[in-house]
C-alpha positions in Angstrom: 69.9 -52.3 81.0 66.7 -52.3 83.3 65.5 -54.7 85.8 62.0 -55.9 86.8 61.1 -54.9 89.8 59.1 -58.0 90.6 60.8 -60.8 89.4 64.7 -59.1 89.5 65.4 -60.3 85.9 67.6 -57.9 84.1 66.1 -56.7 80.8 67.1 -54.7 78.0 65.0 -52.2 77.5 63.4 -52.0 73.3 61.4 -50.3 71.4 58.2 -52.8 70.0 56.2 -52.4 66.7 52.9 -52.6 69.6 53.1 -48.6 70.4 56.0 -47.1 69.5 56.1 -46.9 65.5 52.3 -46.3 65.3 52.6 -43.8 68.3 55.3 -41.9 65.7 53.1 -42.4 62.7 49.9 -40.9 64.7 52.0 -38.2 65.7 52.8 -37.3 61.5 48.3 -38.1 61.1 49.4 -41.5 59.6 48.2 -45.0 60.5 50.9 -48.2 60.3 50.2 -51.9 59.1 51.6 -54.0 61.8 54.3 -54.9 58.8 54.6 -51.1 58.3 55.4 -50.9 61.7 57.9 -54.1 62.0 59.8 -52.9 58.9 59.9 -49.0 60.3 62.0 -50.5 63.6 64.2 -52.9 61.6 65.4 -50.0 59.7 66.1 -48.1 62.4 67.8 -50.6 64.6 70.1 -51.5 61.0 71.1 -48.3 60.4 71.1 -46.2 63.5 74.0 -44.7 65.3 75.1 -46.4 67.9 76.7 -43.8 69.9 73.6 -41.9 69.7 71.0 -44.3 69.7 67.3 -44.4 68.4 65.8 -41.2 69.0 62.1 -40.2 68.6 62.7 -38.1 65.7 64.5 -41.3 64.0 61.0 -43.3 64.0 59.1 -39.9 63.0 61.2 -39.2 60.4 61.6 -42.6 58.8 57.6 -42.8 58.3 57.8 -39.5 57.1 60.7 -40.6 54.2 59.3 -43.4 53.1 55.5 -42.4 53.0 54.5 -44.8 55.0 50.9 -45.5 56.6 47.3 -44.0 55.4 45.9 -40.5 56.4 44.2 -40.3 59.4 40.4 -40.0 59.5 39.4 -37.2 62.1 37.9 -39.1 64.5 40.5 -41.1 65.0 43.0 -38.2 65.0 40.7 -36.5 67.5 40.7 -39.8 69.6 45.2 -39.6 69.4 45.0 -36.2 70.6 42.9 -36.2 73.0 42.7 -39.9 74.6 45.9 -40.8 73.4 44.4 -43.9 71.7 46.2 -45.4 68.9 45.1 -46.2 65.6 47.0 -49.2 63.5 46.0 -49.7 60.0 44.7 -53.8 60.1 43.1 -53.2 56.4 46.6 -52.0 54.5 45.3 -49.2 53.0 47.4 -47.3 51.2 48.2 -43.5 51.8 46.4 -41.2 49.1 
């Protein structure tokens, strides 16, 4: 549990389809659909352990099983690596 340091309202803290699952999938020099991404964190918050929680490896690892996401081109794998800008797959292009 977090709380906002502006407004005081107690949050719990989660992981969103926005930067997290593509963040993973640009790590592994894939791109996510935004459904790619949705369906990558509802399968990890169904079947992970809850005494260990989500870790990074989870989300890595889970694109990595189920061949999710299309190759990166190398611009935009140049622009992840060194700008840290993501790259989401809006066109659904599949993986080759």
């Amino acid at each position: 549990m977090g709380r906002c340091p502006d407004s005081g309202v107690t949050y719990c803290p989660a992981w969103t389809c926005g930067q997290e699952a593509p963040a993973g999938a640009n790590e592994r020099e894939v791109a996510l659909t935004n459904h790619e991404a949705i369906n990558v964190l509802q399968e990890l918050h169904r079947y992970h352990n809850k005494q260990c929680g989500i870790k990074w490896e989870d989300v890595t690892c889970c694109i990595e099983e189920y061949v999710l996401g299309r190759k990166l081109t190398k611009a935009e794998l140049k622009r992840f690596v060194e700008k840290n800008i993501l790259t989401i797959d809006h066109q659904g292009r599949t993986r080759r």
